[in-house]
N, C-alpha and C positions, 0 to 999 in steps of 0.2 A: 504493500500500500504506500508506505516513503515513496518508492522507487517510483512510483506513479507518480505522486503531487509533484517531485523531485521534477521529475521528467517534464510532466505541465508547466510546472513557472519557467524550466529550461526557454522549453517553445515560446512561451508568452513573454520573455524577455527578447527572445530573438525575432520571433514577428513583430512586437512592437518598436523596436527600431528601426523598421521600414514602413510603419503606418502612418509617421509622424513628419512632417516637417519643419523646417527650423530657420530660425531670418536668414536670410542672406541666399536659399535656394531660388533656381532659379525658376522661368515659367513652365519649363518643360520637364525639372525635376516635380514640381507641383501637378503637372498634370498623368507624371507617372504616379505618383503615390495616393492623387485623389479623383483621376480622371477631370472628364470635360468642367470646366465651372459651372455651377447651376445658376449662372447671372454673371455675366463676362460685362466688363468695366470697358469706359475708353478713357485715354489719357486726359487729365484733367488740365489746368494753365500751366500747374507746374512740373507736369510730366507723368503725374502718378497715376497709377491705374489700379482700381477696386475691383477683386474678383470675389465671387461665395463659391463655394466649396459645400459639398457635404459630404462626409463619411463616416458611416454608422450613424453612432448618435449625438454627432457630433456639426456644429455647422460652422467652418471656416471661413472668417473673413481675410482676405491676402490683401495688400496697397503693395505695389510693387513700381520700381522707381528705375530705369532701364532696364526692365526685366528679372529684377532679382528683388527677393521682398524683404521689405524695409518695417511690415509692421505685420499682425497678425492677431483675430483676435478669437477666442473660443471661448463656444456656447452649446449649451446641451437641446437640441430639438427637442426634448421634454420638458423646458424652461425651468428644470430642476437647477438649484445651486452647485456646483462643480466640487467633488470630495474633494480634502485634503492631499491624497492620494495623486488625484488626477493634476491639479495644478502641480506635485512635486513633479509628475511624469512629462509638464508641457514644459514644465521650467525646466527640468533635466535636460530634455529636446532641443531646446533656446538656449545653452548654456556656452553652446565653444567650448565644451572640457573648465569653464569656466566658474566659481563658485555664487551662487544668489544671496545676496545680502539681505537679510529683511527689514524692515521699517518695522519698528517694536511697539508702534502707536496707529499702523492700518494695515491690510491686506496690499504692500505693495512690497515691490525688491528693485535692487539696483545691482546689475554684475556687477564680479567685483573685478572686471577688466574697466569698467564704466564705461561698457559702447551700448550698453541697453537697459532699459527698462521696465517694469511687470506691472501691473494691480489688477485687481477684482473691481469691479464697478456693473453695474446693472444698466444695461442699455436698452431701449423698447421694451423694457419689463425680462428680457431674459441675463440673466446672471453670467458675467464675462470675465475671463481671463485675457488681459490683454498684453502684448510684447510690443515694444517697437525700438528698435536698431537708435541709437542717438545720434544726430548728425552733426558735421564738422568736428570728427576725433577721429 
């Protein structure tokens, strides 16, 4: 029975490293690991382009800045609050081998390389995890 669960978390550590993506991938690493956009962006004044994503139960928003993404944000299609769990698994994702600092007075992080950013914030009513890349560093 070990050898079982053993084996499972094995798998589940190893698929979940290819389920996930992480700032700075680019449009066509995004569209291998989540397929087509479910709501394809065009470039805004400053260049930026907003794509949605969804995969499983999860719905990804991408801003991507000559093709590589700059910001990212995740929410649960069952507009449940995202576990503890889950944010350490987006912010592991996000991290560049890099460690997350937390802010000890809200739900936010700052790497600790300081090229990115984290919080929790509730947008159109569903509960978000959001990253974005800092610019000019």
């Amino acid at each position: 029975m070990k050898r079982i669960l053993l084996l499972n978390f094995i798998l589940c550590v190893v698929f979940s490293a290819r389920i996930l993506a992480a700032l700075g991938n680019s449009e066509t690493q995004l569209a291998d690991l989540y397929g087509k956009p479910t709501q394809q962006g065009f470039p805004d004044k400053n260049g930026v382009t907003t794509n949605m994503y969804q995969n499983g139960d999860y719905l990804i928003l991408v801003q991507f800045l000559r093709r590589y993404s700059c910001a990212e944000s995740y929410t649960r299609v069952d507009r449940h609050d995202l576990s503890d769990q889950e944010i350490s698994t987006l912010l592991e994702k996000n991290s560049n081998e890099r460690e997350w600092n937390k802010d000890p007075n809200k739900l936010a992080w700052e790497r600790s390389d300081h090229k990115a950013n984290a919080w929790c914030e509730t947008l159109s009513g569903r509960p978000s995890l959001l990253i974005q890349a800092k610019s000019g560093r």
